[in-house]
C-alpha positions in Angstrom: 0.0 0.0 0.0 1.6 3.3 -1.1 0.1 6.1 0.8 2.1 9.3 -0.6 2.9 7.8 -4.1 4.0 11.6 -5.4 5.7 12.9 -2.0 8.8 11.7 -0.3 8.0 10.8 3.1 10.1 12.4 5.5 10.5 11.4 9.2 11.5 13.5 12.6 13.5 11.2 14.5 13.8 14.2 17.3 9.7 14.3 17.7 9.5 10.2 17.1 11.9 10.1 20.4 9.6 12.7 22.7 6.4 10.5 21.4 7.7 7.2 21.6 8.3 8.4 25.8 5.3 9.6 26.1 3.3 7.0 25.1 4.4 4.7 28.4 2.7 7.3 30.4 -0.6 7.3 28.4 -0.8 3.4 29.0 -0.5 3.7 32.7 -3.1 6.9 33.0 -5.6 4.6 30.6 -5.2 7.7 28.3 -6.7 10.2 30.6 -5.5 13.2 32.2 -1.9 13.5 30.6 -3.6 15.9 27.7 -2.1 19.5 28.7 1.3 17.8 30.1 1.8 16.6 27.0 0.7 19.3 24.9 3.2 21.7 26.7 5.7 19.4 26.4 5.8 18.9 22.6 5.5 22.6 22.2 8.7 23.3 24.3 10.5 20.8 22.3 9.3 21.5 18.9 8.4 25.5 19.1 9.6 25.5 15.4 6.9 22.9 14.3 2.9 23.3 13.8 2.0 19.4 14.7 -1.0 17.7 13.8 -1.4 14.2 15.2 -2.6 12.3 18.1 -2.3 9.0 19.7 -4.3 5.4 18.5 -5.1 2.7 21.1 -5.8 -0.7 19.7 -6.1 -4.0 21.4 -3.4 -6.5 19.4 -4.9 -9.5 17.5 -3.4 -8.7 14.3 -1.3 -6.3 12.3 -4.1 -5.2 9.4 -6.5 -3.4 11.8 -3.4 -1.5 13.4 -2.2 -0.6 10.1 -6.0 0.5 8.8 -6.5 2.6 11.9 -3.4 4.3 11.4 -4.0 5.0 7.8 -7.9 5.9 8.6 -6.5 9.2 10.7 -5.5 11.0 7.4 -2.2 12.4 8.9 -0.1 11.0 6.0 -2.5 13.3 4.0 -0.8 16.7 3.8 0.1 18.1 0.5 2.5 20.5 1.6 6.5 19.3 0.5 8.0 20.7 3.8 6.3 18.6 6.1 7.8 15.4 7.8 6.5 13.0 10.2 6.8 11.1 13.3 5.5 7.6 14.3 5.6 5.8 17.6 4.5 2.6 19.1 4.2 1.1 22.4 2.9 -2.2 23.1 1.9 -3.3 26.6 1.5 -6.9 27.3 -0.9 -8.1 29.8 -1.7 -11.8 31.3 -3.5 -14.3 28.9 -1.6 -12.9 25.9 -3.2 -9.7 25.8 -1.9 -6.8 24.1 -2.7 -3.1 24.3 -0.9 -1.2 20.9 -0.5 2.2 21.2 0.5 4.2 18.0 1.0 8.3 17.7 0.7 9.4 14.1 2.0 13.2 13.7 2.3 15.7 10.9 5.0 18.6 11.4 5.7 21.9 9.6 8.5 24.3 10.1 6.9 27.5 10.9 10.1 29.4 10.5 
């Protein structure tokens, strides 16, 4: 599946790093209360960015809904040529083969 067959896809290892932490935390809140913190956060670290994204929670049974859920947010659909991306994912094992899949999907564009 080719998702941005006329744009290069370019990726933001600096904001992959602060989301691929953060996502931990959102796991053990169950996702609540962490908005704000967060927000703050990513705009300290990445003034220089506009970002548009936000975090997926999935249970784990198999790879294609992940991937569809990902693809269903429309984050890889920005036609400006500037703008990279970051990805993350966490996954949380519980007893009894249980999985909980976190993924954070985020667009970024240099506003300077």
């Amino acid at each position: 599946m080719e998702w941005r067959p006329r744009h290069p896809t370019r990726w933001n290892r600096y904001c992959t790093s602060t989301l691929r932490h953060f996502l931990p935390k959102l796991e053990l809140s169950g996702g609540k209360d962490v908005g704000d913190e967060h927000r703050m956060e990513l705009q300290s670290l990445l003034g220089d960015y506009r970002i548009s994204g936000f975090p997926v929670h999935l249970p784990f049974s198999e790879i294609g809904p992940v991937v569809e859920a990902v693809y269903s947010t429309g984050v890889h659909n920005v036609e400006v040529s500037s703008v990279e991306f970051a990805l993350a994912v966490h996954v949380h094992p519980y007893p009894n083969n249980v999985l909980s899949v976190w993924v954070y999907v985020s667009s970024l564009i240099r506003t300077r």
